[in-house]
DRENMIMI-777450 format. One line per 4 residues: for each residue x, z, y of C-alpha. Coordinates in steps of 0.001 Angstrom, whole numbers. Layout:
% DRENMIMI-777450
X:Z:Y ~ ...
//
This chain:
% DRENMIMI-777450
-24065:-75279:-29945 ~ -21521:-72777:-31000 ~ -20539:-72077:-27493 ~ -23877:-71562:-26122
-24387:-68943:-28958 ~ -21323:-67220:-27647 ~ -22474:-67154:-24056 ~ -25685:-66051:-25371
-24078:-63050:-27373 ~ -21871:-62525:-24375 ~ -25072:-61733:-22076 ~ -26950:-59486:-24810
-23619:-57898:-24526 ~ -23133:-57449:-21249 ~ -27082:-56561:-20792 ~ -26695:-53485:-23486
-23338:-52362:-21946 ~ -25776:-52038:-17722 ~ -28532:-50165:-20174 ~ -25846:-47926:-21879
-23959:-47071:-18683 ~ -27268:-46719:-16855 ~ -28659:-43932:-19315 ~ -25046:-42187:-19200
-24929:-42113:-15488 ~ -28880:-40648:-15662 ~ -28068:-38299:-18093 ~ -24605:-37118:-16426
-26897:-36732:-13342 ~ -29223:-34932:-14988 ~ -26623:-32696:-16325 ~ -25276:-32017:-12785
-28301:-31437:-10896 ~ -29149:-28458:-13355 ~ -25955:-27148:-13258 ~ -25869:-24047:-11062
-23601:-23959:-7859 ~ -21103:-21462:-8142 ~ -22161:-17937:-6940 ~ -20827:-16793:-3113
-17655:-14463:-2628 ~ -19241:-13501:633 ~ -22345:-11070:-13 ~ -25800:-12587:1555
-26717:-9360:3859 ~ -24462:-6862:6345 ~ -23137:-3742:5412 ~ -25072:-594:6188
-22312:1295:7584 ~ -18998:490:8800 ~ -15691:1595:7357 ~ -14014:4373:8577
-10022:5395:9061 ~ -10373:8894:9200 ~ -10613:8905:5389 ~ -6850:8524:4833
-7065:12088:5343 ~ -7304:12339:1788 ~ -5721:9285:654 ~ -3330:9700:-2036
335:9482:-1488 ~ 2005:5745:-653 ~ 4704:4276:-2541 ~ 6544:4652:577
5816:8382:1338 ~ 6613:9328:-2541 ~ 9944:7958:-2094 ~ 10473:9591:1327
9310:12801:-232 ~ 12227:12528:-3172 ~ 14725:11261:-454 ~ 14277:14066:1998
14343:17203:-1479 ~ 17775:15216:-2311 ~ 19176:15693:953 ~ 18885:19557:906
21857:19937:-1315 ~ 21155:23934:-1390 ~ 18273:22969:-3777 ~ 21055:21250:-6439
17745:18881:-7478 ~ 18403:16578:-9977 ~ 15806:12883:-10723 ~ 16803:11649:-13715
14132:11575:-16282 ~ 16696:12535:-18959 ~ 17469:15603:-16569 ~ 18481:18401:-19453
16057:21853:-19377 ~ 19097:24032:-18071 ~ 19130:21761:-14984 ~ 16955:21966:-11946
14562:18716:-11751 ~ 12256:17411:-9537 ~ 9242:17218:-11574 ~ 5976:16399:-9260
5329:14726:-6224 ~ 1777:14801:-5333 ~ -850:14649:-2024 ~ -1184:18502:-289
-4654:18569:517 ~ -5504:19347:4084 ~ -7410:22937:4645 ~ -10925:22255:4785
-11603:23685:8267 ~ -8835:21234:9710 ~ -9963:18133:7871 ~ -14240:19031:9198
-12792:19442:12471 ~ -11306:16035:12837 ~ -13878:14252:10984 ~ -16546:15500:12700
-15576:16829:16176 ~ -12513:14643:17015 ~ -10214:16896:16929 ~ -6493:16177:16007
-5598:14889:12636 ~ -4615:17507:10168 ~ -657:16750:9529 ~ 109:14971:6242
1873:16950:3551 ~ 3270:16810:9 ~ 3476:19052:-2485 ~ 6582:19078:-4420
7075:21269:-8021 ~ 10724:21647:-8797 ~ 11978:23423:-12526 ~ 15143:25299:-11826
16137:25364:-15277 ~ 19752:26915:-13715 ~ 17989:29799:-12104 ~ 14749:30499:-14659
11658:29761:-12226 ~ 9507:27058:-11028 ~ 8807:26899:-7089 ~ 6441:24680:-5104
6865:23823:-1849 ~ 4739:21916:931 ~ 6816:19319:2178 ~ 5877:17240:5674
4864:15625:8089 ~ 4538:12696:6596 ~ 5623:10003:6749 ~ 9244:10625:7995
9190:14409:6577 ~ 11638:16920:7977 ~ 10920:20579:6946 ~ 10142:21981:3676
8182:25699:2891 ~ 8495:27700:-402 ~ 4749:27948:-826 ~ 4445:29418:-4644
3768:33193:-3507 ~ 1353:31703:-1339 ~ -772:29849:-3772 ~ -55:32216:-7173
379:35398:-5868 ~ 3049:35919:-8395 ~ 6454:33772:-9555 ~ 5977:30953:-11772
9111:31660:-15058 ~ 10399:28540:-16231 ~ 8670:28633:-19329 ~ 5507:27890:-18128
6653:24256:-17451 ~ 5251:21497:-19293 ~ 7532:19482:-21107 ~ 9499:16650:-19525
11323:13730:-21036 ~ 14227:14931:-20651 ~ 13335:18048:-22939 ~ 11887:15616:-25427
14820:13994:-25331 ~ 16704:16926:-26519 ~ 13695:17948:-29046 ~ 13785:14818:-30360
17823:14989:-31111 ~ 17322:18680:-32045 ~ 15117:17473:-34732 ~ 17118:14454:-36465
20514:17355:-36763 ~ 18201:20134:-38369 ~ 15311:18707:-40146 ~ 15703:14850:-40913
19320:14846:-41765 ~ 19180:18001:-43917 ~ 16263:16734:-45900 ~ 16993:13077:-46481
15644:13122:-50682 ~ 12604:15141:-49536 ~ 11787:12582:-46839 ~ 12128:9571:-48966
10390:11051:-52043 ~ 7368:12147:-50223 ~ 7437:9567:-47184 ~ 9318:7227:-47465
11482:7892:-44867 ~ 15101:6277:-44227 ~ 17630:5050:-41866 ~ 14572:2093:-40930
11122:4440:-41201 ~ 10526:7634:-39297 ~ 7709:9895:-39102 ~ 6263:10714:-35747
5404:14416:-34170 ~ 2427:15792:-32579 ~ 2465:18998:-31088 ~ 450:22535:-30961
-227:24159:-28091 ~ 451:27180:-26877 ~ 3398:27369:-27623 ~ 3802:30450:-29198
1536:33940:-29490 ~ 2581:35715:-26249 ~ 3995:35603:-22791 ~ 7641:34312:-22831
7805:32298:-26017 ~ 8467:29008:-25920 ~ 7960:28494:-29991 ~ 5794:24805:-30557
4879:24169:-34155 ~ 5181:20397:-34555 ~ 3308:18309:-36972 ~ 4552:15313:-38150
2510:11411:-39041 ~ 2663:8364:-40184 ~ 3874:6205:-38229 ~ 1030:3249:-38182
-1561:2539:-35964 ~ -3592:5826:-34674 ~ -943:8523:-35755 ~ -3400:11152:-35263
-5286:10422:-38088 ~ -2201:10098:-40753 ~ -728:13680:-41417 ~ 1254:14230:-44028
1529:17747:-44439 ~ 4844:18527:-43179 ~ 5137:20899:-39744 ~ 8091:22630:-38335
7935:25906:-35624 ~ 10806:24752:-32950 ~ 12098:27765:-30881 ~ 13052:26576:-27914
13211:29165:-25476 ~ 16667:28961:-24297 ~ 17100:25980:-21390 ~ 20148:25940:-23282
19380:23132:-26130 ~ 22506:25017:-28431 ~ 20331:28342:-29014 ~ 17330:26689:-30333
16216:27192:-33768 ~ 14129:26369:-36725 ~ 11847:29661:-37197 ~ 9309:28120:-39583
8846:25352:-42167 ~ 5446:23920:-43722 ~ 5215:21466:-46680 ~ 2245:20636:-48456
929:24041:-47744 ~ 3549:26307:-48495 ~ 5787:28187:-45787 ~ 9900:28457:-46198
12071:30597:-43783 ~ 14015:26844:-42840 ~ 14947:23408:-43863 ~ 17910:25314:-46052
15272:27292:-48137 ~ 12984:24187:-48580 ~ 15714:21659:-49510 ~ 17151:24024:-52283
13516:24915:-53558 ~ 12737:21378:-53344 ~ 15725:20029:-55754 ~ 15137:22684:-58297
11266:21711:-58809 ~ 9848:24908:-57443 ~ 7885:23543:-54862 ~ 4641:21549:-54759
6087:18089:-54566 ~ 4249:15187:-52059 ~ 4588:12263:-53505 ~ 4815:8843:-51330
1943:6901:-51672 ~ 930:3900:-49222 ~ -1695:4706:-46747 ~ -4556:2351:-45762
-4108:813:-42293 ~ -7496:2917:-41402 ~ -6640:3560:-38005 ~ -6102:-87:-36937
-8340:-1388:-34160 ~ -7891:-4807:-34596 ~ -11029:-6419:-35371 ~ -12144:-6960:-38729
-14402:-9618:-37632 ~ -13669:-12822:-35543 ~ -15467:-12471:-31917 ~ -18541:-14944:-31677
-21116:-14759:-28758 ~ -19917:-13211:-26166 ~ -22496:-10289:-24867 ~ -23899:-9906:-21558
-22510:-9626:-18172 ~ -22750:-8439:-15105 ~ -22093:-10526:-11537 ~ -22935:-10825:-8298
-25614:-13769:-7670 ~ -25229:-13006:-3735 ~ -21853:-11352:-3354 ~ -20841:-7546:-3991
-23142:-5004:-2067 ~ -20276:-2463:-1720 ~ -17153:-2479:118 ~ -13728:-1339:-224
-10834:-547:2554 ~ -8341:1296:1739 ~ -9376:4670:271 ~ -13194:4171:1558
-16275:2748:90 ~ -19744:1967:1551 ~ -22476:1340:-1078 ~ -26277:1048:670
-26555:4285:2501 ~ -23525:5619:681 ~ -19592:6104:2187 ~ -17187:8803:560
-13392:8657:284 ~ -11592:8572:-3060 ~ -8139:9638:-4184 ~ -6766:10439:-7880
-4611:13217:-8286 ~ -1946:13204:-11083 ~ -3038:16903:-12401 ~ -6820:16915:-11955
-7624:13136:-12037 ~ -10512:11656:-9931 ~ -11366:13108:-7056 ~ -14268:11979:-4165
-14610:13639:-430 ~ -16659:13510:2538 ~ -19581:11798:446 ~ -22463:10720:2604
-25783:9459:2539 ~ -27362:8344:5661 ~ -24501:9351:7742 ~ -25252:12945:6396
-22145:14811:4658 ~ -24094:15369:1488 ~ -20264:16826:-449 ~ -17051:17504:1217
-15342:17143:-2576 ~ -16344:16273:-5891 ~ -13706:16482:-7916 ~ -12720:17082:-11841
-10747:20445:-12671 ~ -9674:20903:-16019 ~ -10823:19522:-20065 ~ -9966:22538:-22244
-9934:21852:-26073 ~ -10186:24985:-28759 ~ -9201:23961:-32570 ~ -9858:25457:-35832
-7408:24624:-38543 ~ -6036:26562:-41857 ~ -2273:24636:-40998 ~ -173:26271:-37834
-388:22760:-36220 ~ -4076:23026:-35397 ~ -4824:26161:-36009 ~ -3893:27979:-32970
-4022:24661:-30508 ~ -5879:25275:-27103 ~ -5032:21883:-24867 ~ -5509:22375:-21335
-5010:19035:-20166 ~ -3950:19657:-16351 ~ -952:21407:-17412 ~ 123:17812:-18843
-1487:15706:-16192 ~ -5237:14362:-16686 ~ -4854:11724:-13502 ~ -701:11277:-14876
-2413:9208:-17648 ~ -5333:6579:-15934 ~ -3858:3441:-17142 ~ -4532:129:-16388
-8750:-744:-17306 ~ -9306:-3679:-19410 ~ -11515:-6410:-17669 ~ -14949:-6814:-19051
-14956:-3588:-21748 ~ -13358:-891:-19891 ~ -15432:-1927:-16759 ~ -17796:-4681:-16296
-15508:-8155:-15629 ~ -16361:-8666:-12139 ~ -15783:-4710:-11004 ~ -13040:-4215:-8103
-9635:-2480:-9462 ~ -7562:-616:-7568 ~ -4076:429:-8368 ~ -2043:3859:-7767
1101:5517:-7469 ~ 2089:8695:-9193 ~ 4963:10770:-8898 ~ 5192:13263:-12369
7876:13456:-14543 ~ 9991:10537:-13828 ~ 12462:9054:-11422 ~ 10221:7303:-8824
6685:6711:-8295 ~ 5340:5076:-10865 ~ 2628:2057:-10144 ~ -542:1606:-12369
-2351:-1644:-12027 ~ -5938:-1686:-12156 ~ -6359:1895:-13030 ~ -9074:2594:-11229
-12432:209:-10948 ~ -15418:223:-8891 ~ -18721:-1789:-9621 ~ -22449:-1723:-8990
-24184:-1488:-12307 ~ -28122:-2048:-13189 ~ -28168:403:-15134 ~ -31078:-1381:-17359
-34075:583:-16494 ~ -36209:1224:-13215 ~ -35564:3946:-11042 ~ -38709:4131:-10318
-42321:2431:-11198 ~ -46155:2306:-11499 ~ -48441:47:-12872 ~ -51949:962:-11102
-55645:-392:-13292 ~ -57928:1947:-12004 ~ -59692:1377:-9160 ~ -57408:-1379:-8103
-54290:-3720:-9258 ~ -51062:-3700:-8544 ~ -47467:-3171:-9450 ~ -44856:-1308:-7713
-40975:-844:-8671 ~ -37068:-578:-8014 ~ -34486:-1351:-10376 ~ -32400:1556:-10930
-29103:26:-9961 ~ -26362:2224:-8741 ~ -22203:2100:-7683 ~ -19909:3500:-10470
-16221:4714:-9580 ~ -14497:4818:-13057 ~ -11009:6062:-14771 ~ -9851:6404:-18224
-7355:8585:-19113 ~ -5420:8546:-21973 ~ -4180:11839:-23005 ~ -2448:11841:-25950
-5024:11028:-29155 ~ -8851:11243:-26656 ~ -9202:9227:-24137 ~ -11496:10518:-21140
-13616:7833:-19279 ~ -15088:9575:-15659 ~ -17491:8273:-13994 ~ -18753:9064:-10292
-22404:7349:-9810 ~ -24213:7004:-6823 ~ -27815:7012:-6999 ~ -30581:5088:-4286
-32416:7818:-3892 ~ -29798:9888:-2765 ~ -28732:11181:-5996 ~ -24818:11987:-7290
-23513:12115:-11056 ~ -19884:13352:-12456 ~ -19922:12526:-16008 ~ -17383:12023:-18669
-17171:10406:-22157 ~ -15084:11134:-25011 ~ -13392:8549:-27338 ~ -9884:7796:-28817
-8661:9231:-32099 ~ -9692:12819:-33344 ~ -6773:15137:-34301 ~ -6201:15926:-37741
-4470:18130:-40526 ~ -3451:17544:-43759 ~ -5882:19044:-46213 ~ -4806:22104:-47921
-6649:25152:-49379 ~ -9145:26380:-47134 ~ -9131:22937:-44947 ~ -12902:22297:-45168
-14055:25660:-43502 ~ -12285:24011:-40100 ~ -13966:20653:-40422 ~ -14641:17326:-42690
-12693:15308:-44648 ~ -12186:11844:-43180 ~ -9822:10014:-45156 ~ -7236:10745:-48436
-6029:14020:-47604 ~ -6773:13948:-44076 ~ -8973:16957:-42131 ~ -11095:16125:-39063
-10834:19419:-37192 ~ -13813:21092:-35671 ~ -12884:21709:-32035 ~ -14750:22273:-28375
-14618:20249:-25508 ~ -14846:21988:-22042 ~ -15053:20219:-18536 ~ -15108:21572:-15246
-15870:20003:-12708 ~ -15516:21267:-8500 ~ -18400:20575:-6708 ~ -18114:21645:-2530
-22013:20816:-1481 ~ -22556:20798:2360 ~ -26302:20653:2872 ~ -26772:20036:5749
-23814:21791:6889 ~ -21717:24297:5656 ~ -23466:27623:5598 ~ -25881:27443:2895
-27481:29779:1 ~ -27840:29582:-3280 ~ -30815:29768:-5334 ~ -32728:29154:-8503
-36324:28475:-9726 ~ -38191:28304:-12551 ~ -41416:28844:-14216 ~ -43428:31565:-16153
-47024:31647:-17648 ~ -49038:34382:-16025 ~ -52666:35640:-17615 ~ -55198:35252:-14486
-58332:34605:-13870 ~ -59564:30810:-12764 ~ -61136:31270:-9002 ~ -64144:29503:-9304
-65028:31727:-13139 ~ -63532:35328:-12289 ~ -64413:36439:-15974 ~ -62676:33374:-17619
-58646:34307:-18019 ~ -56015:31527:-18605 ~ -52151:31445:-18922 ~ -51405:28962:-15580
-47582:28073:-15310 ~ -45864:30113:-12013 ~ -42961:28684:-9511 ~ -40560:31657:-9630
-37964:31170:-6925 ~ -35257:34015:-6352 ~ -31901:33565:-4018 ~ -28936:34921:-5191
-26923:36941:-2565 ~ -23058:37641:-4445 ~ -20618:35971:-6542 ~ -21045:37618:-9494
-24932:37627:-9178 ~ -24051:33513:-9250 ~ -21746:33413:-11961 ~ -24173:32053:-14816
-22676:32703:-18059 ~ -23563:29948:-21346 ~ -24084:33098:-23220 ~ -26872:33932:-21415
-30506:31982:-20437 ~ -29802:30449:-17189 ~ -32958:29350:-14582 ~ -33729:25647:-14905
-33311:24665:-11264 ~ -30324:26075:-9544 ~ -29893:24823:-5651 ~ -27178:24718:-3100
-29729:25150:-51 ~ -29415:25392:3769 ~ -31733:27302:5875 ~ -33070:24208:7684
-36295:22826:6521 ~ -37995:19503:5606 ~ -40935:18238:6971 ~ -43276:20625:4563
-41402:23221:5663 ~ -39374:23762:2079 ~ -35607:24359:2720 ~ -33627:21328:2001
-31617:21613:-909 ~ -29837:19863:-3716 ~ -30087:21021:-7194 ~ -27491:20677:-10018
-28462:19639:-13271 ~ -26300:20333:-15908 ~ -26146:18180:-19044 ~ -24209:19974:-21921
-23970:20572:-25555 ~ -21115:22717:-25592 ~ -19729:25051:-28276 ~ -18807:28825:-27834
-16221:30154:-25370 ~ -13442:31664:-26690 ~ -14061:35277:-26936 ~ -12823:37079:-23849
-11067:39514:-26238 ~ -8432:36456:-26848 ~ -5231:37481:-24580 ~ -5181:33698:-23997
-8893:33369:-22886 ~ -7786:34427:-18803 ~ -6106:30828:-18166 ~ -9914:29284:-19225
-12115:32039:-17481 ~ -14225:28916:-15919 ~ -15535:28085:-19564 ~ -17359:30910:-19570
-19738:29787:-17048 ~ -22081:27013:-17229 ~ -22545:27328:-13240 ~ -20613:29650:-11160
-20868:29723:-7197 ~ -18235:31065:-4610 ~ -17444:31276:-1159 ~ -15170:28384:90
-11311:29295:223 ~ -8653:27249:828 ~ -6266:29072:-1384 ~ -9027:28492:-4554
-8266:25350:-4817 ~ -8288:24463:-8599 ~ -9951:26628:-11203 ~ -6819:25924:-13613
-2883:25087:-12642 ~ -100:23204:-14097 ~ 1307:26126:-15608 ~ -1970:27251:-17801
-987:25814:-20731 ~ 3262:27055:-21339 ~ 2085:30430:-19512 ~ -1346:30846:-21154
-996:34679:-22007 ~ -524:35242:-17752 ~ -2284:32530:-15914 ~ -1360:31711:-12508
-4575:31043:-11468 ~ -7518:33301:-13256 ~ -11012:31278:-12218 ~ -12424:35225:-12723
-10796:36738:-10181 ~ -12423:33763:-7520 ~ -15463:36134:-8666 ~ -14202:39248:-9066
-14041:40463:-5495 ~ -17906:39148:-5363 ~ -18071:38358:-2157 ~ -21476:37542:-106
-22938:33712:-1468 ~ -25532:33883:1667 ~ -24951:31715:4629 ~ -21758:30827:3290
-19507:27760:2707 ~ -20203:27883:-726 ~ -18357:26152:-3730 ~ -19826:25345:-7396
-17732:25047:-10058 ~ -20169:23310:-12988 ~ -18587:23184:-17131 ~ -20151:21110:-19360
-18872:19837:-22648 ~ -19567:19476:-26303 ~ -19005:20737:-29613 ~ -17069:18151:-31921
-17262:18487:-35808 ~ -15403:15400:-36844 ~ -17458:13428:-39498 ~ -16399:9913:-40991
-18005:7988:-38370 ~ -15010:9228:-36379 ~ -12652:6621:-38311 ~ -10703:5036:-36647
-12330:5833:-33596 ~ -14690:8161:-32135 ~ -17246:6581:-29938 ~ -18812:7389:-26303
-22253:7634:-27359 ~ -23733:11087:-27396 ~ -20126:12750:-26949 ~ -20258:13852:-23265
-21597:15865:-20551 ~ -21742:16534:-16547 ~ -23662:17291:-13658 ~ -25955:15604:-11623
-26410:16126:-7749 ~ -30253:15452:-6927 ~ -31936:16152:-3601 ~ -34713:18396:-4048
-36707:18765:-663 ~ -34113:17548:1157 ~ -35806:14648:2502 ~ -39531:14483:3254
-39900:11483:583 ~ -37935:10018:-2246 ~ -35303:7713:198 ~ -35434:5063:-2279
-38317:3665:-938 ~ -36438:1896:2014 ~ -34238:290:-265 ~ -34066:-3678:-162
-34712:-3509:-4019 ~ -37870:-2410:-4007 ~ -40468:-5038:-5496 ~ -44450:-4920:-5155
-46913:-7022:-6671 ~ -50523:-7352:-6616 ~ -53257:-10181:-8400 ~ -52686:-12355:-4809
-48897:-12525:-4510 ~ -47774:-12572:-8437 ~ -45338:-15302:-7546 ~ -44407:-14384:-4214
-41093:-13920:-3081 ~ -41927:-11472:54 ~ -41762:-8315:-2104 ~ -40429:-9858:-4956
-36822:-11331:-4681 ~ -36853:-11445:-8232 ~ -39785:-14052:-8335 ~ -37308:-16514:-6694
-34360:-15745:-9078 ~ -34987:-18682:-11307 ~ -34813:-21058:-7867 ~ -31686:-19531:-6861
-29812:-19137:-9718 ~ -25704:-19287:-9445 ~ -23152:-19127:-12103 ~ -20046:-16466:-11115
-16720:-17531:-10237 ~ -14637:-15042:-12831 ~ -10911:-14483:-12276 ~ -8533:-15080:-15056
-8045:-12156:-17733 ~ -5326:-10417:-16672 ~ -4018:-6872:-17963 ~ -1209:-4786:-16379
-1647:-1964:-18639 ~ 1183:-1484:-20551
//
């Protein structure tokens, strides 16, 4: 009896462990058969175009070529050039290595009529701290280069002194040591007492720019911080003026001394005011760790994303992309940053370059640290500081990165991982759409998605993030955005009429923001005009009532035939609709044209009464056209900044001759920008939303219809096809449905 009770458990057993493991292996199925495949590597449809090797043309430098560059300048031992990144300011120093841009004329030729390949070339900058001048040469051919040519009379019409270098290492080296003998050893009670600096705790600098009030000086007033997370933001209201001249580190001298607002002759005067109690004491007190960007909340969901449900639509080979009917070469340069050329649409040169130029920054402060600072960022390098771009923030997770080389202040080329990325983004609206209930139904759209090129660059306290976009309908945008830290003074007397207070004693200093950007338009071809339209309200009488009057808007179109007739000021009302046009007509008859649209909110120029306003004469113009030459290459120079007072290059004198704009190779050089009154939103960080500006390339008449309407991502619907797939791809995206295959997180940043 009791054994056929345990058979009979045995079986109910048995039985409930078939039905358990039968459910599981239903459910696991179940499970798997929703689970979407993974999404394709290879992309679903064939490229438009093909690639094309001509592009290298403008291909920044190799790792290979930079080093055969340096090898070649070390070999002429007349030129005494030293590498070494701790080279001293009184030696001569090989300071830049960067891609010599072919001459136009050479480059169109080879591209488009076969002729022979422009040669390859470097240009070199060398600071002959032994001999007091800077020279430049063009070094080549590359690869295997074997003749160098002096090429700074050539390019500045005038010798470059010594003192408009920026400064290296190797001169912040000495600064740095300079500093510790004459201000931090001298004042060891004052820097305890006020904060709280020893042997183990420093302060950190930040520097004004210009350096000094006139051509020559080499004087920087230096501010000093906190040394915790986002320096910019912790003054403490001590700055020194550092006259260093001399290449010779032994002349230099402390001219000026700040603390808490009051001024001594040097560290001498202020240490034995500062023991008998006659100075305003600062008295150490622990900051807040305000400037910390660590989260302050755990990360839950994660947010959206972007992929590729049928592989990437765009393609990458070497320095060329193809996008839809898009191709263009890229390169970044280590002064000016990102750069595009020979940009096409249809297999039409729509731009031979689009490139960025300069960001300019004006400061108001009642401290010597801010209060005469002017950054112009080539002179320290705007492409010398694209880092490496953080997967899935900087640029959407599944974007292509592509790494570069750059030769600028240091003893080889430098590699940066990942500092440049490339993605196709939907940009989260239509490009285009209409929803028809009169007469008849239907629906008829296009997502508005569009390739990106990005870089972020990181100079000093902002950080820049510029974006090329290419547009379906055959439009191009240069934009950039703003964030980082603001820069700050300690508050004093008279701080708030140069901004808001942010934190405990800390100033957020009202300052501009200036961008200019090159833009070399070739529609259709290279002799074009320029011209602008508008509107205006004219009093006339309606045709069909002759007594009846009414104010009817008017097209007003009017080309402009010279340089300085084209040189649109931002003091001044500028015509809504300017156009880089060509002669040749569109199928209405209208000559085809693109127009650039200029988004900015910036502040005022300097006043062109400022002796230093002639090394940022391209902020004064909002637009400003000229005829192509190969010797205008850049509207500022490295040596703006440390020579501000006599600017190599002048952007006003590319206008001053105001030559003929009509059937020309013409050239626009477009500034946009924005005015920036720090506020307390700005803490820690500033953001990227609604601090920015740029231009934006649209066709206007240059095609007989808007071009978007071949694209692939075009969907219609009317009442009889609402689920059909044949002008709908999206109607079949819940069918087809893939997950992404995602890469691990890397970063190569740092």
């Amino acid at each position: 009896m009791v054994e056929q009770r345990m058979n009979s458990l045995v079986k109910w057993v048995l039985i409930l462990f078939v039905l358990v493991s039968i459910i599981l292996n239903i459910v696991l199925i179940s499970m798997y058969s929703r689970r979407a495949p993974k999404c394709s590597a290879q992309r679903a449809h064939p490229l438009r175009g093909k690639h094309d090797e001509r592009s290298l043309v403008f291909a920044d430098l190799t790792q290979e070529e930079y080093l055969q560059v340096q090898q070649y300048m070390l070999k002429q031992k007349d030129l005494d050039i030293s590498t070494s990144q701790t080279t001293k300011p009184s030696e001569n120093f090989l300071f830049l290595i960067d891609l010599s841009l072919p001459k136009k004329a050479d480059a169109l030729a080879y591209l488009d009529d076969g002729k022979a390949k422009p040669t390859r070339q470097a240009t070199v900058v060398v600071f002959y701290g032994k001999k007091g001048y800077i020279k430049e040469y063009v070094v080549g051919p590359l690869p295997n280069p074997t003749s160098h040519k002096d090429v700074t009379k050539e390019r500045y019409n005038m010798d470059i002194p010594i003192n408009a270098r920026p400064v290296t290492v190797g001169e912040y080296t000495a600064l740095f040591h300079f500093l510790e003998a004459e201000i931090f050893s001298k004042l060891k009670k004052l820097m305890k007492e006020s904060f709280d600096v020893d042997d183990m705790k420093h302060l950190n600098a930040f520097e004004q720019m210009p350096r000094g009030i006139q051509s020559g000086d080499r004087s920087t007033w230096i501010s000093f911080m906190r040394d915790m997370k986002g320096i910019y933001i912790h003054p403490v209201g001590f700055e020194v003026l550092v006259n260093h001249q001399s290449v010779n580190a032994s002349k230099w001298s402390i001219d000026r001394v700040l603390y808490n607002g009051q001024y001594f002759n040097s560290a001498e005067e202020l240490k034995e005011k500062y023991e008998k109690g006659a100075v305003n004491k600062i008295f150490y007190k622990k900051s807040d760790d305000y400037g910390s960007l660590k989260p302050r909340t755990k990360p839950l969901q994660m947010g959206p994303q972007l992929f590729y449900p049928e592989g990437k639509r765009y393609s990458i080979s070497n320095n060329h992309v193809l996008y839809m009917d898009w191709s263009f070469a890229f390169g970044l340069s280590s002064l000016t940053g990102m750069r595009a050329f020979d940009v096409r649409f249809k297999g039409e040169r729509i731009l031979y370059e689009l490139s960025v130029q300069e960001a300019m920054s004006v400061y108001g402060s009642v401290t010597p640290g801010m209060g005469l600072t002017k950054f112009l960022d080539t002179s320290i390098g705007i492409g010398r500081f694209a880092h490496g771009l953080v997967r899935g923030v900087d640029c959407p997770y599944e974007a292509s990165f592509m790494t570069t080389y750059r030769y600028i202040d240091a003893p080889k080329p430098v590699r940066f991982e990942d500092s440049i990325c490339i993605f196709e983004h939907n940009l989260g609206q239509p490009l285009r759409r209409h929803f028809s209930d009169f007469f008849q139904n239907s629906y008829g759209g296009m997502v508005n998605s569009a390739l990106v090129m990005r870089t972020i660059t990181a100079i000093g306290n902002y950080d820049y993030m510029w974006d090329f976009i290419f547009y379906q309908s055959g439009s191009v945008e240069a934009k950039v955005h703003a964030t980082g830290y603001i820069s700050s003074s300690y508050m004093i007397d008279g701080s708030l009429k140069h901004g808001h207070q942010v934190a405990d004693k800390v100033l957020g200093n009202i300052h501009t923001h200036f961008i200019n950007f090159k833009v070399d338009l070739d529609v259709a071809g290279v002799k074009n005009v320029f011209q602008t339209k508008d509107m205006k309200f004219v009093n006339m009488s309606v045709p069909w009532q002759p007594s009846h009057h009414a104010m009817i808007p008017h097209l007003v179109e009017k080309q402009l035939k010279t340089e300085q007739e084209a040189a649109l000021r931002y003091d001044t009302k500028t015509p809504r609709y300017l156009h880089v046009a060509s002669s040749k007509t569109n199928q209405w008859g209208h000559q085809r044209s693109y127009r650039l649209q200029v988004f900015s909110f910036a502040g005022d120029h300097l006043p062109e009464s400022d002796p230093e306003e002639r090394s940022m004469s391209w902020a004064r113009y909002k637009v400003a056209i000229t005829k192509h030459k190969d010797l205008e290459q850049t509207s500022s120079s490295l040596y703006s900044q440390n020579n501000i007072w006599t600017p190599a290059v002048d952007f006003s004198k590319f206008i001053a001759d105001n030559e003929s704009i009509e059937e020309q190779d013409l050239v626009a050089w477009v500034t946009a920008g924005f005015l920036h009154i720090p506020h307390a939103e700005d803490i820690p960080n500033t953001v990227t939303v609604g601090n920015g500006g740029g231009v934006l390339l649209r066709p206007h008449n240059y095609f007989n219809m808007d071009p978007s309407v071949h694209s692939a991502d075009a969907v219609y619907i009317d009442p009889s096809s609402v689920d059909s797939c044949d002008n709908n791809r999206v109607a079949c995206l819940a069918h087809e449905t893939c997950s992404p295959v995602l890469e691990p997180f890397t970063y190569h940043g740092f």
